[in-house]
KEBAKOL-902613 format. One record per residue (C-alpha): residue in one letter; y, x, z. Coordinates in nm, 3 decimals, decimal comma. Layout:
N
<atom type="A" north="Y" east="X" up="Z"/>
...
END
This chain:
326
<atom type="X" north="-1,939" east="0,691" up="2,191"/>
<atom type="X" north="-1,871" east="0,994" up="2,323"/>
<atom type="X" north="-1,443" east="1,151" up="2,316"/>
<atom type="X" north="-1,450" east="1,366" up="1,988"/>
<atom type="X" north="-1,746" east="1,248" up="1,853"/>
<atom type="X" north="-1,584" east="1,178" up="1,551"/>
<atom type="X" north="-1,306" east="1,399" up="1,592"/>
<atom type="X" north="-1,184" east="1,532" up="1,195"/>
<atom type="X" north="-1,325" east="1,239" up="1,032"/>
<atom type="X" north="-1,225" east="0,970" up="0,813"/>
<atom type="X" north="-1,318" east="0,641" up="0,753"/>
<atom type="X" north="-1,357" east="0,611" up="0,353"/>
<atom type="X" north="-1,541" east="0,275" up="0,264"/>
<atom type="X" north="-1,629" east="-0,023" up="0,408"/>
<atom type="X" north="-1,938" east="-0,223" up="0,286"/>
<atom type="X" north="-2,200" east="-0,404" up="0,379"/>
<atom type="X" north="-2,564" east="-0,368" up="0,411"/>
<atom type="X" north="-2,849" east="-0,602" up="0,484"/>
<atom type="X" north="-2,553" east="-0,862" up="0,623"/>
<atom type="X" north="-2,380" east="-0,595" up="0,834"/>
<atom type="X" north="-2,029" east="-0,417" up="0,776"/>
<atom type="X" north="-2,033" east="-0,032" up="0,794"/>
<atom type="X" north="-1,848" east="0,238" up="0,747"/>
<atom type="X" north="-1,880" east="0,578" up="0,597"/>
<atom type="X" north="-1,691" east="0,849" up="0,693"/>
<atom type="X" north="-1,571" east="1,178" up="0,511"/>
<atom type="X" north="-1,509" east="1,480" up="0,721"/>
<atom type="X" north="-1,173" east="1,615" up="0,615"/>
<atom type="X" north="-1,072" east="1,815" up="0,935"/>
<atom type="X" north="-0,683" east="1,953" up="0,994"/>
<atom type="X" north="-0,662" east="1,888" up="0,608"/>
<atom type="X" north="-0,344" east="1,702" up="0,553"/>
<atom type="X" north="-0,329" east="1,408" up="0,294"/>
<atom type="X" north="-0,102" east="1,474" up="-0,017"/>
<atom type="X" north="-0,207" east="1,342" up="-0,305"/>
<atom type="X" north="-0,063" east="1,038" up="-0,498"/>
<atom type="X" north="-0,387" east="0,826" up="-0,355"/>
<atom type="X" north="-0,573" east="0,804" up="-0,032"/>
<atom type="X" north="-0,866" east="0,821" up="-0,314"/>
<atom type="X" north="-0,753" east="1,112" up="-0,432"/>
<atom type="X" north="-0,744" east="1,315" up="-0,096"/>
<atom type="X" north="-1,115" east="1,143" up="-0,011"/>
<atom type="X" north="-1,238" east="1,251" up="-0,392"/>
<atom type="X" north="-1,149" east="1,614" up="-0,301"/>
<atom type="X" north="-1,302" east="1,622" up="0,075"/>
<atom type="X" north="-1,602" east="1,517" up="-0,061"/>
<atom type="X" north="-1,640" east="1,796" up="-0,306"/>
<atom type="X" north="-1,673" east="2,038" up="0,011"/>
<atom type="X" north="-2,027" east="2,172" up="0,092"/>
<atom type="X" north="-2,091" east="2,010" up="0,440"/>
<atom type="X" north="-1,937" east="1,655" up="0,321"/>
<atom type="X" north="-2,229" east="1,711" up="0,043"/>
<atom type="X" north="-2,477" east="1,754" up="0,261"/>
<atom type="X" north="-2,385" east="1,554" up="0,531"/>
<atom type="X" north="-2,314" east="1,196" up="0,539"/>
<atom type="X" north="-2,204" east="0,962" up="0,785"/>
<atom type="X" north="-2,210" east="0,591" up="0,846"/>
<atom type="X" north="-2,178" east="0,346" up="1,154"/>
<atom type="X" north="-2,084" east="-0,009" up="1,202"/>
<atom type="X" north="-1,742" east="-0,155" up="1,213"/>
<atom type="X" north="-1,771" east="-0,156" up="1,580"/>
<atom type="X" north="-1,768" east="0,216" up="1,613"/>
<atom type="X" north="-1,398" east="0,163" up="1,486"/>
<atom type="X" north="-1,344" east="-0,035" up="1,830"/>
<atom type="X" north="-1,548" east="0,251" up="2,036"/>
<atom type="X" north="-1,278" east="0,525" up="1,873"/>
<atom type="X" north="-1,021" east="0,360" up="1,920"/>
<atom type="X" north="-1,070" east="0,303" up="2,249"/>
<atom type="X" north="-1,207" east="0,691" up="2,345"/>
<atom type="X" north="-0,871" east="0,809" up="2,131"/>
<atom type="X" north="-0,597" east="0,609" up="2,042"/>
<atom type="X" north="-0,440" east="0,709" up="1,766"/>
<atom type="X" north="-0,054" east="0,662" up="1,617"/>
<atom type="X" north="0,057" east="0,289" up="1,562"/>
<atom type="X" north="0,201" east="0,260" up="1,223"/>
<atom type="X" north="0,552" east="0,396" up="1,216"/>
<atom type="X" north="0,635" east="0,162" up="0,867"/>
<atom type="X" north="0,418" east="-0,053" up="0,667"/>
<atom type="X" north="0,524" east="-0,003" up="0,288"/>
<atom type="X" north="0,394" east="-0,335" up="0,062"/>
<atom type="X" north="0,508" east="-0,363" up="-0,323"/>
<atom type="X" north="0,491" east="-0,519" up="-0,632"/>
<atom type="X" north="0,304" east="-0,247" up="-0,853"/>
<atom type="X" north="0,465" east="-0,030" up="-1,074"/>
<atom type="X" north="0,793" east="-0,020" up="-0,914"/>
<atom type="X" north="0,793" east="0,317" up="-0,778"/>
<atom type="X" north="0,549" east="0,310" up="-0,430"/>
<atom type="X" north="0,364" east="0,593" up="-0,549"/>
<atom type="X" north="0,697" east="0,799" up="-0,573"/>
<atom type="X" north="0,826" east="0,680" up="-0,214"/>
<atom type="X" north="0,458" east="0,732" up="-0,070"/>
<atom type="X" north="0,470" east="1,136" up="-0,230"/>
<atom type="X" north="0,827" east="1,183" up="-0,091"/>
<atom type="X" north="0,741" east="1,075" up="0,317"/>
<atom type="X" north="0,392" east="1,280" up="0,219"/>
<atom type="X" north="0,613" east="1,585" up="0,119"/>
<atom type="X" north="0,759" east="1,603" up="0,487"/>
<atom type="X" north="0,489" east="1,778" up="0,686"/>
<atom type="X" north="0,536" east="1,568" up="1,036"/>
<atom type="X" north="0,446" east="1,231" up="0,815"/>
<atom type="X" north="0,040" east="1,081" up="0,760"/>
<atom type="X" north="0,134" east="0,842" up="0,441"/>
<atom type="X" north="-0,184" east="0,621" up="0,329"/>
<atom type="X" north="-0,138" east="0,508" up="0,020"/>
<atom type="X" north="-0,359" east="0,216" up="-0,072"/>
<atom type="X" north="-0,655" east="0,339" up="0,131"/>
<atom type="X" north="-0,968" east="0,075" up="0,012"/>
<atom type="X" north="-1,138" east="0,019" up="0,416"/>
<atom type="X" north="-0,795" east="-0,112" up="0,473"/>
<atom type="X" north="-0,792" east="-0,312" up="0,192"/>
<atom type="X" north="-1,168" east="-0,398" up="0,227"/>
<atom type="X" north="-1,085" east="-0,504" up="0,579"/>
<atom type="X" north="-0,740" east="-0,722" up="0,535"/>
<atom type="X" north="-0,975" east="-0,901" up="0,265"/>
<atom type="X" north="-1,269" east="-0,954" up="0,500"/>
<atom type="X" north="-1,159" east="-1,284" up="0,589"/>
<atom type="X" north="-1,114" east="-1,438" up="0,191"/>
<atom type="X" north="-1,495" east="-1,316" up="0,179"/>
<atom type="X" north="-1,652" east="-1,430" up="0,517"/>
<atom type="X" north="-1,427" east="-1,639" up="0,675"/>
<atom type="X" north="-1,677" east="-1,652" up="0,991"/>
<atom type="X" north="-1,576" east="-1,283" up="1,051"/>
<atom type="X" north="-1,170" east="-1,372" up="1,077"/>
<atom type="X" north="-1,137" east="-1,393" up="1,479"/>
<atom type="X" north="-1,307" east="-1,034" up="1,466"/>
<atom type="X" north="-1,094" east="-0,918" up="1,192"/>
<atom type="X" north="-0,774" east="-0,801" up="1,345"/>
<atom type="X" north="-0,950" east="-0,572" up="1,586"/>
<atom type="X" north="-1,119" east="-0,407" up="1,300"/>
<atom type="X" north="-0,780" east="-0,364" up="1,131"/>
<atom type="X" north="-0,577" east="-0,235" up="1,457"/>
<atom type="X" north="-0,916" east="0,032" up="1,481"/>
<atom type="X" north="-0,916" east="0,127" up="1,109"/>
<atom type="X" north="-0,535" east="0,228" up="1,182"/>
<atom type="X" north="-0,582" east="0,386" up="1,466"/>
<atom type="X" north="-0,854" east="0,624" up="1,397"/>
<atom type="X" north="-0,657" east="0,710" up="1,075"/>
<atom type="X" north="-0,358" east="0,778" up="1,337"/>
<atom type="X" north="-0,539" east="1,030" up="1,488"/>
<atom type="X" north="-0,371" east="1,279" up="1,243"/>
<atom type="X" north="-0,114" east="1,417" up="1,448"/>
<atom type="X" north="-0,298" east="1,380" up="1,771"/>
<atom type="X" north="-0,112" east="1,579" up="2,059"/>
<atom type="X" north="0,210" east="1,700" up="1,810"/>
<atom type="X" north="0,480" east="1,517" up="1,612"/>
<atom type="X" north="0,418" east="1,303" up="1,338"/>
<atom type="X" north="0,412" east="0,955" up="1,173"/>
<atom type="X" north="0,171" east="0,767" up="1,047"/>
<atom type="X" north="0,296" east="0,539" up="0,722"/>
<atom type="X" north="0,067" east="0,316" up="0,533"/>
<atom type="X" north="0,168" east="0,158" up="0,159"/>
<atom type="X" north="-0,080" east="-0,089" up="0,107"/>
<atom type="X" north="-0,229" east="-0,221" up="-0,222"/>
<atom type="X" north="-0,011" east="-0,488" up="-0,374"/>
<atom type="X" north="-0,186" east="-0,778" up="-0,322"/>
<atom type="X" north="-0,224" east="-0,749" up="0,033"/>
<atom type="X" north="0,148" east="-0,850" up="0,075"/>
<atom type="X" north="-0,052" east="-1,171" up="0,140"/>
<atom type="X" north="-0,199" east="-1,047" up="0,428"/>
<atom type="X" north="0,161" east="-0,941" up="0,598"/>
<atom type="X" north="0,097" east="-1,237" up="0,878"/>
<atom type="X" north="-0,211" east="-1,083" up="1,015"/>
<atom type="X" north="-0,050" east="-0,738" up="1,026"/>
<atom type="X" north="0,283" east="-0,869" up="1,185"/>
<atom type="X" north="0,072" east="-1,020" up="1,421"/>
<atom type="X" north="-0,078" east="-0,654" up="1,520"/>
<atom type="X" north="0,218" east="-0,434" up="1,483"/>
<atom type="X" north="0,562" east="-0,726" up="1,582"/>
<atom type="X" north="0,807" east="-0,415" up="1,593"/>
<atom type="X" north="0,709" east="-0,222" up="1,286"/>
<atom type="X" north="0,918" east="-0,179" up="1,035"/>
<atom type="X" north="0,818" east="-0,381" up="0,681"/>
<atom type="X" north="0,945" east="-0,274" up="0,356"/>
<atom type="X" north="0,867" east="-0,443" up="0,039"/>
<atom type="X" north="0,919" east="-0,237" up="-0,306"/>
<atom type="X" north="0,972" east="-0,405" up="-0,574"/>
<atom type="X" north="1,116" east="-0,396" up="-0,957"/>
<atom type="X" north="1,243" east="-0,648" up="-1,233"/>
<atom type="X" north="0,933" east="-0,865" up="-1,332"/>
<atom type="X" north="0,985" east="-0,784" up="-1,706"/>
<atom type="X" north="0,913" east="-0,424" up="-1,638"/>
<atom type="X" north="0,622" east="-0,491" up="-1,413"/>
<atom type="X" north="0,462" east="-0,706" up="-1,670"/>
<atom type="X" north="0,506" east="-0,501" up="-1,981"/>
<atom type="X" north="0,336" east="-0,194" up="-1,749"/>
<atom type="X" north="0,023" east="-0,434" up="-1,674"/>
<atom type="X" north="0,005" east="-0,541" up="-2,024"/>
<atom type="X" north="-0,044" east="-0,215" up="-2,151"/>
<atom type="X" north="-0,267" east="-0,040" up="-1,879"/>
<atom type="X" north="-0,421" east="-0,335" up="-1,655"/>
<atom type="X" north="-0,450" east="-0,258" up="-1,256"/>
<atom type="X" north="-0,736" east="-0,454" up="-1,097"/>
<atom type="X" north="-0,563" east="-0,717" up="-0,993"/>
<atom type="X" north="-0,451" east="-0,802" up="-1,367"/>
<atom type="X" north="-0,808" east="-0,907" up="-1,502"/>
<atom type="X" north="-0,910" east="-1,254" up="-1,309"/>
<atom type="X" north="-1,215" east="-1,160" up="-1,096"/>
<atom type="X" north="-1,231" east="-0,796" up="-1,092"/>
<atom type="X" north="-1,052" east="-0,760" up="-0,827"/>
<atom type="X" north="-1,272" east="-0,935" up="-0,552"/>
<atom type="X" north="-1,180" east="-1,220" up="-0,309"/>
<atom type="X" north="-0,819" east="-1,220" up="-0,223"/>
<atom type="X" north="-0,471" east="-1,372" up="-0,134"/>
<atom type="X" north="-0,451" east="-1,435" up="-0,549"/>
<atom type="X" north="-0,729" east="-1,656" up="-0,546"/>
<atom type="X" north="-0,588" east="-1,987" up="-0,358"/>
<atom type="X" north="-0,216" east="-1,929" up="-0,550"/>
<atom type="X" north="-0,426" east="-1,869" up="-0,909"/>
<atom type="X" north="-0,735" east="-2,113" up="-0,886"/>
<atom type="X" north="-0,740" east="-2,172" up="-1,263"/>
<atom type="X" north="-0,705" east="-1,760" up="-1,314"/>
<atom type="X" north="-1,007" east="-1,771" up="-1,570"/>
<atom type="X" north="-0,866" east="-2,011" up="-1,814"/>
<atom type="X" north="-0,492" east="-1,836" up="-1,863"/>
<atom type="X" north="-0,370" east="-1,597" up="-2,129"/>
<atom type="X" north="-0,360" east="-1,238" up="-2,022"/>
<atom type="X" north="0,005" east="-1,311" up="-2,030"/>
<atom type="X" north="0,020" east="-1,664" up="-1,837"/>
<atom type="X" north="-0,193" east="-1,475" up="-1,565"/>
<atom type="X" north="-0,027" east="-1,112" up="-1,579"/>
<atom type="X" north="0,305" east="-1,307" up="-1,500"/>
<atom type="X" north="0,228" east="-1,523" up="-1,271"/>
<atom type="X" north="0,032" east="-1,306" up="-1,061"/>
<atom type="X" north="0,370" east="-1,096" up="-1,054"/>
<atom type="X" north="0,568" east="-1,388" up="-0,966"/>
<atom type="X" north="0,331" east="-1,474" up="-0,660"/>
<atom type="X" north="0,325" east="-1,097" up="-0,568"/>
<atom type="X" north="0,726" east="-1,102" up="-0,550"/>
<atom type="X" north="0,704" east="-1,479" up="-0,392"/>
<atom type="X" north="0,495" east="-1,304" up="-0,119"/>
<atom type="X" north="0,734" east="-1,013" up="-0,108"/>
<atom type="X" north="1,012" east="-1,287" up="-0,042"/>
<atom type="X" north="0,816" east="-1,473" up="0,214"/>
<atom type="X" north="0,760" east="-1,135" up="0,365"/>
<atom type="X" north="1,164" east="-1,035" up="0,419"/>
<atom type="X" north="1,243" east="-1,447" up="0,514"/>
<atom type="X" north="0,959" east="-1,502" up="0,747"/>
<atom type="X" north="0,803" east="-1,166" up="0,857"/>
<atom type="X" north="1,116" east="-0,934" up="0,900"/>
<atom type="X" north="1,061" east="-0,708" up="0,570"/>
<atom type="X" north="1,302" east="-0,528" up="0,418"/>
<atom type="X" north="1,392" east="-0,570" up="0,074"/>
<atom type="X" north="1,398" east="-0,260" up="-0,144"/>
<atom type="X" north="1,460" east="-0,204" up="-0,562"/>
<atom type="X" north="1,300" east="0,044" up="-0,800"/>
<atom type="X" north="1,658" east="0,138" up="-0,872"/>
<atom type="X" north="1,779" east="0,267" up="-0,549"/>
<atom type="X" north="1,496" east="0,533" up="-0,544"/>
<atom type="X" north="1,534" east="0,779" up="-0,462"/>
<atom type="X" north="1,839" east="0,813" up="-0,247"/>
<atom type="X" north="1,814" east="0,510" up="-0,070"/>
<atom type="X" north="1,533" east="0,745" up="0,102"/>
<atom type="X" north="1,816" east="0,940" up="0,277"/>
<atom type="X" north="2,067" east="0,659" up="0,261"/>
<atom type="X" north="2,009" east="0,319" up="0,366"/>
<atom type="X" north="1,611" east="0,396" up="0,470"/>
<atom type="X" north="1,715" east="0,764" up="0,644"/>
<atom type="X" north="1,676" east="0,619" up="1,009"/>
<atom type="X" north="1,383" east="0,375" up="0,958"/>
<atom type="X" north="1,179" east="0,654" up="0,786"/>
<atom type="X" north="1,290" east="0,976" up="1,000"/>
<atom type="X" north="1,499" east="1,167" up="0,717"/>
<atom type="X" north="1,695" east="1,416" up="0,838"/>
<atom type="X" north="1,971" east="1,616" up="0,690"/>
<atom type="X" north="1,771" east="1,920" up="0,619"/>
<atom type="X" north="1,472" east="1,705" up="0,472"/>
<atom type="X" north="1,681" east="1,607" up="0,163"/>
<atom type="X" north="1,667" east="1,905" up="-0,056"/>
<atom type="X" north="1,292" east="1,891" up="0,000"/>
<atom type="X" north="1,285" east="1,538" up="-0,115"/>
<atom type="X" north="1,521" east="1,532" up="-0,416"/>
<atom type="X" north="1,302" east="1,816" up="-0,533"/>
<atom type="X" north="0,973" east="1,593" up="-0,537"/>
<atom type="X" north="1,166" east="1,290" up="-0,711"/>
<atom type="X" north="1,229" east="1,539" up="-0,958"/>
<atom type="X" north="0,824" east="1,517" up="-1,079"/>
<atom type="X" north="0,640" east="1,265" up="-1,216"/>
<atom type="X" north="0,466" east="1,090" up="-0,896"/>
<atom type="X" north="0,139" east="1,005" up="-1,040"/>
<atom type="X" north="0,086" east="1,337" up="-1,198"/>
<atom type="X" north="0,299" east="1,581" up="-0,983"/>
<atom type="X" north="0,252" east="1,854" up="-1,241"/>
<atom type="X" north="0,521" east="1,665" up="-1,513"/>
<atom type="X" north="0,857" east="1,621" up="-1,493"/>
<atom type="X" north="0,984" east="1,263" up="-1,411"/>
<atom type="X" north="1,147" east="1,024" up="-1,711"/>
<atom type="X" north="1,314" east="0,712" up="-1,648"/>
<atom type="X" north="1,117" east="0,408" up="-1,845"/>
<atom type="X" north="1,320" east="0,133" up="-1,779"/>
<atom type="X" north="1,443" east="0,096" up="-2,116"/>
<atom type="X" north="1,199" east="0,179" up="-2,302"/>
<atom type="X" north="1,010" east="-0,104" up="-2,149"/>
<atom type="X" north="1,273" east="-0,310" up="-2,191"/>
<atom type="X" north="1,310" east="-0,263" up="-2,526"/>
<atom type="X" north="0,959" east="-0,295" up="-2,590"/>
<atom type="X" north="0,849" east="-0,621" up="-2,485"/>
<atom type="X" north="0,854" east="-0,940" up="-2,756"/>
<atom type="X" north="1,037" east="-1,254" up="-2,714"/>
<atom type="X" north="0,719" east="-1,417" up="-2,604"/>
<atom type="X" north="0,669" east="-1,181" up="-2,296"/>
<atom type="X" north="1,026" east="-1,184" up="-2,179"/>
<atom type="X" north="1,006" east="-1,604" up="-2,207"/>
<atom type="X" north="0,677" east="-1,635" up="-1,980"/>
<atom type="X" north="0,868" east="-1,346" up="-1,749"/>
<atom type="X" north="1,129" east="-1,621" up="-1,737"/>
<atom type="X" north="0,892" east="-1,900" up="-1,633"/>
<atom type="X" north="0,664" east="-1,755" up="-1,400"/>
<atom type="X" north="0,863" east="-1,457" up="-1,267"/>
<atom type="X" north="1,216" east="-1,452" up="-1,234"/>
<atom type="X" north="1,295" east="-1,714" up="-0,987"/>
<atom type="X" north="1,160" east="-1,505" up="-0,668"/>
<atom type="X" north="1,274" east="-1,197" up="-0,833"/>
<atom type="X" north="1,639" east="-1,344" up="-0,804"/>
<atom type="X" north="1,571" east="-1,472" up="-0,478"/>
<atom type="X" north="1,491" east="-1,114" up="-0,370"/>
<atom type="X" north="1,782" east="-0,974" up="-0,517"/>
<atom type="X" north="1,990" east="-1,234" up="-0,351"/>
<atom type="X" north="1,831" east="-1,120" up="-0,017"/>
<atom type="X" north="1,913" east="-0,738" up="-0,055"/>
<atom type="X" north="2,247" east="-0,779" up="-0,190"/>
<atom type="X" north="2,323" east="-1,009" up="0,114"/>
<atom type="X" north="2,178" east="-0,718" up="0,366"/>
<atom type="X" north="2,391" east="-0,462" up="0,166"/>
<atom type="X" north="2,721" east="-0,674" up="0,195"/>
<atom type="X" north="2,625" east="-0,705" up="0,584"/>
<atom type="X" north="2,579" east="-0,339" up="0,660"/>
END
């Protein structure tokens, strides 16, 4: 493959056809990506003439040829969460700063870290894809200053091994939020991961193997509870950093100011987006921790307790420990 070839490109999906895992790509050019969801950026490229009329697909090895014609930016931070506990809102602040590339939840990555729970033939292959996917999405900032930071979906907190294993020095955050919260978001508007199946082979699937015959509430909180159990393993094992909902947003140019670039001048900039709601930037933000709180029954807030709470604490043991240290 030939240097530039696919130069202002971006990988989109990854799928397979006939047995073989491709790729289609979406050219987006110098346009930077700012919206709440990689999706969202790859919805609007893809509304442009010339992405209409011209498609593009290869195999996953073309990933390899790229990457080896142009490497691209290694990850400057890897940003995994619990759902609903403000990712979205972090992701749109580092967005806001012009020198940062923030990927939030792009699906090839997700399709990719995956790969193995589908076809576990494919998993000796499977890191090389990964490291490629990355790099052709750090080709961003080619040549000038920049970052590239990824927030991955939540469930691939499972899959923080492999991606130590690729990237030992980068920095790992994990986001997450009281369990009780969490829960009564899922309950009332379901993510994929939520409904038992829908969600496609994954890290849930050996932790939940009797997913089909729970409640909605057994499985909604225990799925939360593994999610912050993986979070936990992440910080003990894998070198993560532990991080609340309810130090956003300052802990952006506090604590997290060096690991994530913020400088002085950045701040204003920042406390201005924090000031909007993240998934719709167009409304103002309002605090919902109590009104969830207040909302959810006796019932919920006992299977919280049961299936939930202990790595939750655990966590919060962690980052109050790092606080004290620092």
């Amino acid at each position: 493959m030939m240097r530039g070839s696919l130069a202002g490109w971006l990988p989109i999906r990854v799928w397979q056809r006939a047995g073989e895992w491709r790729v289609d790509w979406c050219w987006i050019g110098e346009q930077p990506l700012t919206r709440p969801f990689f999706r969202d950026d790859v919805e609007l490229a893809l509304r442009l003439p010339f992405n209409q009329a011209f498609r593009r697909d290869t195999g996953l090895d073309a990933l390899l040829d790229w990457q080896l014609a142009s490497p691209g930016l290694t990850p400057g931070a890897l940003i995994f969460h619990a759902s609903r506990c403000g990712s979205t809102l972090l992701a749109q602040m580092l967005a806001g700063l012009p020198r940062n590339t923030v990927l939030s939840e792009p699906p090839p990555l997700d399709s990719l870290l995956r790969l193995h729970h589908r076809e576990p033939s494919l998993g000796e292959r499977q890191p090389a894809w990964v490291s490629a996917l990355l790099s052709a999405y750090g080709q961003r900032h080619q040549g000038g200053e920049g970052r590239l930071l990824v927030k991955l979906d939540a469930w691939n907190v499972f899959e923080a091994p492999l991606l130590r294993q690729l990237y030992p020095t980068v920095p790992f955050v994990f986001l997450y939020r009281d369990p009780l919260e969490i829960v009564v978001s899922q309950l009332r508007q379901p993510g994929m991961q939520r409904v038992p199946g829908l969600l496609g082979p994954s890290g849930l699937d050996q932790r939940l193997p009797q997913a089909q015959a729970m409640s909605p509430l057994e499985y909604t909180c225990r799925m939360i509870g593994e999610i912050l159990q993986g979070g936990l393993d992440l910080c003990q094992r894998n070198g993560g950093i532990a991080l609340n909902y309810s130090e956003l947003p300052g802990a952006l140019w506090g604590r997290l100011a060096e690991l994530f670039d913020v400088r002085g001048a950045d701040v204003a900039r920042l406390r201005d987006i924090a000031g909007f709601d993240a998934k719709q930037p167009s409304l103002g933000f309002t605090a919902d921790t109590l009104r969830k709180r207040e909302s959810a029954s006796v019932e919920v807030c006992d299977a919280v307790q049961r299936w939930a709470q202990g790595p939750y604490e655990a966590l919060e043991s962690l980052r109050q420990t790092t606080l004290i240290e620092h």
